[in-house]
N, C-alpha and C positions, 0 to 999 in steps of 0.2 A: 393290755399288758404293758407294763412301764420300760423303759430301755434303760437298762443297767448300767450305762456306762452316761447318762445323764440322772441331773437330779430332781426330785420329785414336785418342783416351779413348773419344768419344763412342760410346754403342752405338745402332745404329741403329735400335731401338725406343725410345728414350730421345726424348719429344719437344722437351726443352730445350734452349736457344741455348748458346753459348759466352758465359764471363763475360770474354774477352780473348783471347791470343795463348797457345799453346802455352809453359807454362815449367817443364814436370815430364815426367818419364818414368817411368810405372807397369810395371812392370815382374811377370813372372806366376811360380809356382815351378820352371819350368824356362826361365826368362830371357828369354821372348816378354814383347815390350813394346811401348808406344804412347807419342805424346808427347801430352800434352792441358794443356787451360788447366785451372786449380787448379778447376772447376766439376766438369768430368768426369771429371777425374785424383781426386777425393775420389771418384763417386760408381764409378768402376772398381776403386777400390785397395778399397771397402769390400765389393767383389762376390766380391773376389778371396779364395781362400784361401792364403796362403802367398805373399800381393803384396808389394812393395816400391817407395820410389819414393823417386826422387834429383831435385834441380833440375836445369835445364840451364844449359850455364853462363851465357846474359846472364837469366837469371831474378833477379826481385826477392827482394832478401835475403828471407829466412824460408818464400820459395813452398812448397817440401818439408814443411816440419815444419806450414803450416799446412793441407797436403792431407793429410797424415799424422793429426793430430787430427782435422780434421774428419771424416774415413773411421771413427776410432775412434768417432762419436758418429751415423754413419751405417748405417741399414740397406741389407743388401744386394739388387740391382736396383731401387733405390726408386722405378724407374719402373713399378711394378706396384704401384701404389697400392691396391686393393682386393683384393688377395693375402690369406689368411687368414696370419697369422704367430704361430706358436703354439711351433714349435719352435727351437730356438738357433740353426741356422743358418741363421734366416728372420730375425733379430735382429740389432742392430748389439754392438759387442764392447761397448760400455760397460753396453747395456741386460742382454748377461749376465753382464757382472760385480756390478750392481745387486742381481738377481736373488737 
């Protein structure tokens, strides 16, 4: 059951609030998708393999592209904070392009 007072990005082990109002649609490789505010829409598109994510349309100019970078600079499920992350798809894209 989904918690109503977060938006439907948010994973329900993820213990963080919404940073606002749903204005992105993360989208997954076979086109299941969620709409979530730019907090949980970066930290779902960065879990994601093969995600993608579009604004909706009263979203604030640039919403999209800045869930899009921020996922690039995010690792994925960062809610498992003491995860041992050793391998690349334990990593966020940027950290393995560093690499």
């Amino acid at each position: 059951m989904s918690n109503p007072t977060r938006c439907a990005a948010a994973h329900p082990e993820d213990p963080t609030p919404c940073d606002g109002p749903p204005v992105v649609t993360v989208l997954d490789a076979q086109n299941g998708g969620a709409d979530g505010c730019e907090h949980h829409g970066t930290r779902l598109l960065a879990s994601l393999e093969g995600g993608r994510v579009y604004a909706l349309p009263d979203a604030p100019d640039g919403a999209a592209i800045r869930v899009f970078k921020a996922a690039d600079a995010t690792r994925p499920f960062p809610w498992l904070e003491n995860a041992p992350r050793t391998t690349p798809s334990q990593l966020s894209n940027l950290e393995n392009r560093t690499r």
